[in-house]
C-alpha positions in Angstrom: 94.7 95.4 98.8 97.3 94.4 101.1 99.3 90.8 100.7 101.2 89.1 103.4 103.2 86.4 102.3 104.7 83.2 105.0 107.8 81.7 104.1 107.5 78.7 101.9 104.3 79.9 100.7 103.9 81.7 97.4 101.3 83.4 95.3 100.8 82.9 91.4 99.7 85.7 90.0 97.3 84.8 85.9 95.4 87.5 84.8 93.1 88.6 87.6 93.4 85.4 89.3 95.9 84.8 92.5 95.9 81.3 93.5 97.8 80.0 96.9 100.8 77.3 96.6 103.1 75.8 99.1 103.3 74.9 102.8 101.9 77.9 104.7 99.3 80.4 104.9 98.9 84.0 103.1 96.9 87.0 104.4 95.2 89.1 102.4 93.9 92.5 103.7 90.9 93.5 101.3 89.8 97.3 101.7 88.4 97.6 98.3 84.3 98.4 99.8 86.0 99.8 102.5 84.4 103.0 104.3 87.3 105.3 105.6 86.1 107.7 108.1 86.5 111.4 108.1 89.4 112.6 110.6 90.8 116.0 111.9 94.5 117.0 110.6 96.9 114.8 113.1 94.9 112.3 113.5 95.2 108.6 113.0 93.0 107.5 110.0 90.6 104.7 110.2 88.3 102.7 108.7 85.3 100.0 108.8 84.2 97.2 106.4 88.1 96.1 105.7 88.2 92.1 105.0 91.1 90.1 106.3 90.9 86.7 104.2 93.4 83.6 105.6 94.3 81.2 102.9 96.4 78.5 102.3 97.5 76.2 99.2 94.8 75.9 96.6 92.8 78.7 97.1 92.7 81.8 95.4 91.0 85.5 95.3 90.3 88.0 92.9 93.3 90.2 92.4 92.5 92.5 90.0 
């Protein structure tokens, strides 16, 4: 799990639980069920089923 964080925007991390606070938005790039896909040596890696989640003050996601 990646986390991208705007200015003026933070995220409050309790337990398992992130929740959203302040005046922008944060990103959170979600590859847990992701499938990465086989590659030859030199390559650029990829992958498929990677969620991109947009969320601004109030919400939260699971991030455990």
């Amino acid at each position: 799990m990646a986390v991208g964080i705007d200015e003026k925007t933070a995220v409050v991390v309790s337990g398992k639980r992130c929740e959203v606070i302040g005046e922008s938005t944060v990103l959170v790039l979600d590859a847990r069920t992701a499938r990465v896909e086989p590659r030859q040596p030199g390559q650029f890696g990829s992958a498929r089923g990677i969620t991109l989640h947009v969320l601004t003050a109030g919400m939260g996601f699971d991030c455990k």
